[in-house]
C-alpha atoms as one frame of an Amber mdcrd trajectory, in Angstrom:
protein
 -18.655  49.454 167.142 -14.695  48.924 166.613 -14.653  50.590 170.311 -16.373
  47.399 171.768 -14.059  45.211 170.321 -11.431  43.131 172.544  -8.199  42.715
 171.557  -8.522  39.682 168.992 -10.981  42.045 167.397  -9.129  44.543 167.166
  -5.979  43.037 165.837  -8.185  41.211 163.142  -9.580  44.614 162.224  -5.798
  45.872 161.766  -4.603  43.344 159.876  -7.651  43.857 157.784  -7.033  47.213
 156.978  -3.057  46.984 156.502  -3.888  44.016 154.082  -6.220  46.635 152.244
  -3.799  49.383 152.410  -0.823  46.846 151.475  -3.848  45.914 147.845  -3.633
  48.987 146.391  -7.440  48.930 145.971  -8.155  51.595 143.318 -10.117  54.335
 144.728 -13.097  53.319 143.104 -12.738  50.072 144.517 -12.137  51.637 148.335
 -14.950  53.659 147.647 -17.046  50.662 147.182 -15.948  48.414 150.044 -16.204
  51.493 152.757 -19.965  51.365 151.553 -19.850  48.112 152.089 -18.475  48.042
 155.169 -20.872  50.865 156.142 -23.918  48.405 154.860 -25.347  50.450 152.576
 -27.506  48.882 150.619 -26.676  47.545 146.729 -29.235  50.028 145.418 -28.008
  53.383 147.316 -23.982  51.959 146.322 -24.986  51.787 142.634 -26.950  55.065
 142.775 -23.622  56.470 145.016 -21.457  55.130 141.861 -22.875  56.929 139.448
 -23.318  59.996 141.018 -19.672  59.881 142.226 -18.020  58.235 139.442 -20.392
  58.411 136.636 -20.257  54.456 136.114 -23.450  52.496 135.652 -22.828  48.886
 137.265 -25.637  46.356 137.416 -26.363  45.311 140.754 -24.471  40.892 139.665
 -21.620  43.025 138.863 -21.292  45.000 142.058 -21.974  41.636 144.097 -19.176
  39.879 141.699 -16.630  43.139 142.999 -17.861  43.041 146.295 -17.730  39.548
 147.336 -15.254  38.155 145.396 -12.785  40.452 143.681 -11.921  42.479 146.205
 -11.588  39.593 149.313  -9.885  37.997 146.722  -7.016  40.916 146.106  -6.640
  41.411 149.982  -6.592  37.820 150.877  -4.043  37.549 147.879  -1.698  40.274
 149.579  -2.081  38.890 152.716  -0.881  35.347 151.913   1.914  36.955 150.181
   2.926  39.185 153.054   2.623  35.661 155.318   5.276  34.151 152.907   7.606
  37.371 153.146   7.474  36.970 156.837   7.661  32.608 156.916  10.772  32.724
 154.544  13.609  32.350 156.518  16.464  34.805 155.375  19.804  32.295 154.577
């Protein structure tokens, strides 16, 4: 898919992942949004978790990590990297 992307789509899928790179997502937490990403479904991620990682999530849980801790943490580092660059050095 990323191969039929123009250039605006590509750059947003860069920034994307140096944003995620820049979050320190734990690996648990990569793990999880690569499945994600992949669109697995909630069931096959939980069953994945457990298997992998031997944690037993419920499936509000996941959706609370998925959708709003983890764009949360990488929007977070992003505006943070936006202020680094918008500060002008004195």
């Amino acid at each position: 898919m990323r191969e039929k992307l123009n250039t605006y789509g590509r750059t947003l899928i860069w920034d994307f992942e140096r944003y995620r790179e820049m979050a320190q997502l734990s690996p648990l937490r990569n793990f999880l949004l690569d499945l994600k990403i992949d669109r697995i479904p909630y069931d096959n991620i939980l069953e994945q978790l457990q298997i992998k990682f031997g944690i037993v999530y419920n499936k509000n849980h996941l959706c609370t990590i998925l959708s709003k801790e983890i764009p949360e943490k990488i929007a977070e580092t992003a505006k943070k990297h936006r202020l680094l660059i918008d500060t002008p050095l004195d």
